[in-house]
N, C-alpha and C positions, 0 to 999 in steps of 0.2 A: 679414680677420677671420673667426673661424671662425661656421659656423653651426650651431647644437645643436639636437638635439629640442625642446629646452622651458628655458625660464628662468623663472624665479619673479622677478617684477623690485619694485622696489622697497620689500621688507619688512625689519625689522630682524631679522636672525640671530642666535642665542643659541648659546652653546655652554661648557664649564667654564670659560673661561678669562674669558669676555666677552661684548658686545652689538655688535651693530655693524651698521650700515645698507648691505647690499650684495646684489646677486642673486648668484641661484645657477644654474647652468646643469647640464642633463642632459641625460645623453648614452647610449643605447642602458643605462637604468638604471640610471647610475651619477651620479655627481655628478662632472660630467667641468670646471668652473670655479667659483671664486667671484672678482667683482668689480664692476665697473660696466660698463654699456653692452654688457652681453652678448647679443649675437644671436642668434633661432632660429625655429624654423618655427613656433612656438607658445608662447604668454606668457600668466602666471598674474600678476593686479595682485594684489601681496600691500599696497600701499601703506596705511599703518596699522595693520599686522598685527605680528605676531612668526612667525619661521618658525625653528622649532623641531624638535631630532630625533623621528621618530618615538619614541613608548615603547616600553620593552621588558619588557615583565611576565616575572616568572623565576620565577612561583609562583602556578599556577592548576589548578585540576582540570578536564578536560573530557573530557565523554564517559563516565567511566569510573564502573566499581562500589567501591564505596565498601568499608574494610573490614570493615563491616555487613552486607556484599551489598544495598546497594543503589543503584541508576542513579543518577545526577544529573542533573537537569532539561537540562542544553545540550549539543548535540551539536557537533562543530569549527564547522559550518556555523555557528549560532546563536551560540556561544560568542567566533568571533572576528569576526563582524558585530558585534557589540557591543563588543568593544574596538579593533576599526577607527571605530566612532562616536565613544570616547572618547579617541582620537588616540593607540594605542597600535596599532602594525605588526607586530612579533613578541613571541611566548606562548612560554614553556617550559612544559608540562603534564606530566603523569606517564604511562609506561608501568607500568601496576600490576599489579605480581607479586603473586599469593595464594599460598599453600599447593598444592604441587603442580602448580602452573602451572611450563612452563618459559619460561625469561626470553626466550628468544629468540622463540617464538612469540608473547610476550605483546607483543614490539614492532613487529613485523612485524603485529599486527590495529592495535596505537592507528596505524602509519603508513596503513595500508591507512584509516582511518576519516579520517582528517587531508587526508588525500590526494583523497579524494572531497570536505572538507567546506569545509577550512579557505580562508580569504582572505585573514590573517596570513601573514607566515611564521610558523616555528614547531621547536621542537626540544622534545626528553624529558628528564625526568630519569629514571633507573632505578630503579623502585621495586621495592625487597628484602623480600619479607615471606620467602622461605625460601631461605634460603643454606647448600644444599646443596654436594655436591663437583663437580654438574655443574654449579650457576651459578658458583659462586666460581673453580673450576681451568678454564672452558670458554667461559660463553657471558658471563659477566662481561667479561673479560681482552678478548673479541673483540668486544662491545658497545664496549666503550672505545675501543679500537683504532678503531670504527669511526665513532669520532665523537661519540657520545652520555657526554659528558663528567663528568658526576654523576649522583652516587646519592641517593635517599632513603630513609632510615631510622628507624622509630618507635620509640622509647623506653616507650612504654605503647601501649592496646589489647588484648586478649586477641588477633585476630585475624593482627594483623600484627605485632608488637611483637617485637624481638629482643632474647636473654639479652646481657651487658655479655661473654662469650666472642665471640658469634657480631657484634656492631658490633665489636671488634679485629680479627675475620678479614675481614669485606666494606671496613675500614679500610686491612688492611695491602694488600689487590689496589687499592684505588682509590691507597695509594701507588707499588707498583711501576710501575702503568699511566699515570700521571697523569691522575688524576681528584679532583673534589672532591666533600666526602659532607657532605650536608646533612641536618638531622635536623628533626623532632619531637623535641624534648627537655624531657618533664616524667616526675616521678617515678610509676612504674606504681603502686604500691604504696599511696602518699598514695590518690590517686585511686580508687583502686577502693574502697578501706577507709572513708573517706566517702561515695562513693555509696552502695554496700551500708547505710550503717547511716542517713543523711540518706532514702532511699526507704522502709528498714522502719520509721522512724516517721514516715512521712505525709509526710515533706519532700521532694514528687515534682513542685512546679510548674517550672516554667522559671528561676525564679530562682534558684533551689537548685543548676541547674548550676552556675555561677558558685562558688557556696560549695563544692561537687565537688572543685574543681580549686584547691588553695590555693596560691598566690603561692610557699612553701616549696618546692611540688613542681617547678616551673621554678628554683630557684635551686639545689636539688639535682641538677638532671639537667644545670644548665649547667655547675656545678664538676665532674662527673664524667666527663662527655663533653668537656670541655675538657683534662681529665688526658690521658685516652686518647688525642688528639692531642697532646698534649705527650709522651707516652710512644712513641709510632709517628712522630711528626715529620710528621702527615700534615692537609693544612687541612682546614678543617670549616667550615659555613654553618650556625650558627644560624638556622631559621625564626622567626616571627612573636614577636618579645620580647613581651612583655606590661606587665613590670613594671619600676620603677627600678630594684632591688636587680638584675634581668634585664642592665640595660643597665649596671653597676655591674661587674660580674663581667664580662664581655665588655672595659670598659675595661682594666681590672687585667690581667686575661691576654694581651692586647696590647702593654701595656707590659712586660711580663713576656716576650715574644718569643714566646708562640705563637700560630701563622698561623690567628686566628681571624676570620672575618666573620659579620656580623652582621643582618638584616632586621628590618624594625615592617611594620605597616599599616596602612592608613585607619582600622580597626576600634578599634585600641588608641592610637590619634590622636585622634577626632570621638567617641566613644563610650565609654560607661561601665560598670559593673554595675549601675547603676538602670534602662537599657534595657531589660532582661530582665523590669522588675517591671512586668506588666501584666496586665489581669483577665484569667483564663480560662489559654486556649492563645497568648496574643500575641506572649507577650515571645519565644515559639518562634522567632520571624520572627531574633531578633539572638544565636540561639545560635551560639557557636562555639569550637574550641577552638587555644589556652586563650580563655578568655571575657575579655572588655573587664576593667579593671579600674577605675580610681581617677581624678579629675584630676590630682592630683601626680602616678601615673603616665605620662600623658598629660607633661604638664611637660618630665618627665625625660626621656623618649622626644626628645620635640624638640629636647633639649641635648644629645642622645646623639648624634645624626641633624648635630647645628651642628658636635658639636668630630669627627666622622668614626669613634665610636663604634660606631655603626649606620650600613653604607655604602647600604641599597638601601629603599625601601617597593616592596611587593610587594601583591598586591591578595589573594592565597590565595581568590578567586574561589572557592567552595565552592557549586555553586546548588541547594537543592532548593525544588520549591514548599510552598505551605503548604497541603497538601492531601493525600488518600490515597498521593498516586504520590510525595513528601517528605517534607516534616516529621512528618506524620501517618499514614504509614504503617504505626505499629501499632495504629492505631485513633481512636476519639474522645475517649479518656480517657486519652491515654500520661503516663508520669512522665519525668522529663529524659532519664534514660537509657536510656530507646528511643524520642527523637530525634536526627533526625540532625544533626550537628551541620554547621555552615558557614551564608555569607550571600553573594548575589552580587556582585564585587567590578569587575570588567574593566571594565567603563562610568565608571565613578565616581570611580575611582582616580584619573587625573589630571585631571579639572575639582576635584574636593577638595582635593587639593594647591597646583593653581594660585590657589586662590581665596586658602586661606591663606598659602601662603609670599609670591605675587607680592601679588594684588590689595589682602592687608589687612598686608603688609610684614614677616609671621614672620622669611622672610626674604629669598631674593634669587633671580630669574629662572637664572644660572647656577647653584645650587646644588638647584633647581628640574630642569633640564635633569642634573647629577650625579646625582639618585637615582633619574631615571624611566627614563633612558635610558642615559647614560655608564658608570655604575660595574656595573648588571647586566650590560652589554654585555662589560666586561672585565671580570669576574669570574669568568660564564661562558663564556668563550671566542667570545663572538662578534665582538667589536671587532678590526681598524679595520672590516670591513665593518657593524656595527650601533654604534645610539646614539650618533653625530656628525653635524653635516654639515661633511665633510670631504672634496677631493679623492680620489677613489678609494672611497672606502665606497658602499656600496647607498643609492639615494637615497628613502630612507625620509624622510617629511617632513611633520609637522602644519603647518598654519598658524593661529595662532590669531587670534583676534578679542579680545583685552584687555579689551575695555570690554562686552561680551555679559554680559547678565545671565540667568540662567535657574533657574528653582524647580525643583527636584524633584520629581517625583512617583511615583507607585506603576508607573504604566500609561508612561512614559514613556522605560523603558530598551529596548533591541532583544534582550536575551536572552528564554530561558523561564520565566524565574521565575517571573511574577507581581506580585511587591512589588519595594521598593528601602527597604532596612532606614536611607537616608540622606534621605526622601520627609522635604519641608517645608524641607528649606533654602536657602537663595537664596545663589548661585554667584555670582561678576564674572570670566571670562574662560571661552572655550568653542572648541574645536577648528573649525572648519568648514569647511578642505578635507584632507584624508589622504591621502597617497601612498605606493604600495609597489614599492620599485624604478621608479620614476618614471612609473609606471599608479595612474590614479585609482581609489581603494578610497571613498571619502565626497566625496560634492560638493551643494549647495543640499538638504542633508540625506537624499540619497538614496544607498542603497550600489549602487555602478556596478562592482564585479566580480563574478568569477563562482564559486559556489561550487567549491573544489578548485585554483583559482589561487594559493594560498598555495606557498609551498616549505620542505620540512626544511630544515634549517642543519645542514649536520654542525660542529661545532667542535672545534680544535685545542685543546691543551694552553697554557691561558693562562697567563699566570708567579704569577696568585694558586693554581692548581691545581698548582703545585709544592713539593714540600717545602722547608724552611728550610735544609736541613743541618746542625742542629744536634741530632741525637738524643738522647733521656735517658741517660744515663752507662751505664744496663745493656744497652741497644743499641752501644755503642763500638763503629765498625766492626771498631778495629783487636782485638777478642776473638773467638774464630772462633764460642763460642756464640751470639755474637750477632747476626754473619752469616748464621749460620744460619737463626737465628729469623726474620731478616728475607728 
């Protein structure tokens, strides 16, 4: 019989399909068996546990300047100690394009900064703030090529926000290339036209963000961006839904056949718009955009997330502190709109989840394992190697403790924040050993790697970053203007 590195022996295994009581054997990294009575130089009792895929967050900022121009509080180091604590193993984060920035040098610094910091793995999406002829004809086409498999693109902001011409041109290269383009999608227009007039009369607290960004402005920008990929035949990832009518339009266009998917988060899950309402500067702590909204929408989100609506929760990790160097970096008197918005999310994400879908039975341990891990993984091109445990994939591996109960607090996450915008709620299940590539990243609550031990992921062209084949009628290939065009 053979002998492996390391067996994880007697813990129950989770995965989309099932539960099941059996070790796991690793081998120089990889998850080289699963079964009983597996031998090896070194044995992990998971006996009582759940062993579980590593997570895989697909939507986190770190490191990077905001389109405000301003830092956020975690650096890779800090950013993915913290979601190694929370028994998630690989980050997608942004390489962020400004204005005049060229794209390629802008990913060559986030890998250079990853590469000293991180303990995750880890991969980019590409963020487009100016899609010019050298990005789009040059370093676009060759960023793809090179692995870095999605794009990000804003739909409002003055800073970053592209015209509905210039999202069909970064649309139709992430189709020729295969790539998947993922957005911020709310209506620019709604948005600025209530802040502007909510600030000139007095209505400048934190709560007022909220009111800022109307529910309308996410339903317009999801029918619109939805067209655009039913028009180019090209998939598209809705970021952070908010709202029912959000996750309502997402179903309809799916059944409707265009290749849409769809993300929520803890925020628009656990959290509301009365969060925001607190004396002074407080509610600053749970701004973000789009902001929490309703419990019905809440409701809806988790029937969206049941019938496969919404395939991923994502943490959209945004950290700044609440203090001159974040939230309050315009001073001690700011109105919404010059804070910055986001909350930190990479810690939390999956003890939150687990609490509700497994411990208090929303819903179920494998569909649990579907949204943290499995469906990011294939969606963005990292599966089979991410988000299973499975013969052959990278042996990424939480193990949790089920019955671990643990309160939240301010002081108690590993990032730089400061607060934890979910502080006071008591948890029942909690990660407590983490593996990356079948090296220990978290053990007796201590992190045991080393910062810059993370690896990029380059990823291939996954079959959701493929088109349909079905173009809209005035693309017909068989018309030559439309060849053309494409």
């Amino acid at each position: 019989m053979a002998e492996y590195d390391l067996v994880i022996k007697g813990g129950r295994v989770a995965s989309t399909d099932g539960v099941a009581a059996m070790d796991v054997a690793i081998q120089d990294g990889v998850i080289a068996a699963l079964g009983r009575e597996l031998r090896a130089r070194s044995t992990i009792d998971a006996a009582g546990r759940l062993v579980l895929p590593g997570g895989v967050d697909a939507h986190c900022h770190i490191e990077q300047l905001s389109g405000g121009g301003l830092m956020n509080a975690d650096t890779f180091e800090s950013a993915t100690r913290s979601a190694a604590f929370g028994g998630t193993t690989t980050v997608i984060s942004f390489a962020a394009q400004h204005r005049g920035d060229n794209l390629g040098a802008v990913v060559d610094n986030y890998a250079r900064l990853a590469a000293a910091g991180a303990v995750t793995d880890y991969a980019f999406h590409l963020w487009i703030s100016d899609p010019s002829a050298e990005t789009l004809e040059q370093d676009l086409p060759r960023l793809i090529e090179a692995g870095h498999r999605s794009i990000k693109i804003f739909m409002t902001y003055d800073r970053v926000r592209l015209l509905d011409e210039q999202i069909l041109d970064v649309m139709m290269v992430a189709r020729r290339h295969g790539a998947m383009v993922c957005a911020h999608a709310e209506n620019h227009g709604m948005i600025k036209w209530m802040a502007d007039r909510l600030v000139a009369r007095g209505y400048g607290a934190p709560k007022y963000h909220g009111v800022s960004h109307p529910r309308v402005g996410e339903i317009e920008a999801f029918e619109r961006l939805i067209r655009f990929s039913q028009l180019l035949d090209q998939p598209i990832m809705l970021f952070h839904v908010s709202t029912a009518e959000g996750a309502a339009i997402v179903r309809r266009a799916r059944g409707e056949g265009v290749k849409v998917f769809a993300e929520t988060c803890p925020q628009y899950l656990f959290l509301t718009a009365h969060d925001l309402d607190r004396p002074g500067l407080e509610g600053a702590k749970w701004m973000c955009s789009p902001p929490p909204r309703t419990p019905s929408d809440q409701e809806a989100l988790w029937r969206g997330l049941d019938l496969g609506d919404l395939q991923v929760v994502s943490s959209d990790h945004a950290p700044y502190r609440f203090d001159g160097s974040g939230k309050l970096a315009a001073g001690s008197n700011p109105d919404f709109k010059q804070i910055a918005n986001g909350l930190p999310g990479l810690e939390t994400r999956l003890p939150l989840l687990f609490d509700a879908m497994v411990s208090r039975g929303r819903s179920s341990l494998e569909k649990f394992v579907e949204l943290t891990a499995t469906a990011p993984a294939r969606i963005y091109g990292l599966h089979p190697r991410k988000g299973a445990i499975a013969v052959g994939a990278d042996a990424d591996v939480a193990i949790w403790d089920p019955d671990r109960e643990v309160v939240l607090t301010d002081d108690g996450l590993h990032d730089n924040v400061g607060y934890n915008p979910f502080a006071g709620r008591r948890l029942k299940g909690w990660p407590e050993t983490v593996l990356r590539r079948g090296e220990t990243l978290v053990a007796d609550g201590t992190l045991k790697a080393a910062p810059g031990s993370g690896r990029l992921q380059r990823r291939g062209c996954s079959p959701a970053m493929r088109p349909t084949g079905r173009l809209s009628p005035e693309f017909d290939p068989g018309r030559n203007f439309g060849a053309q065009l494409l």
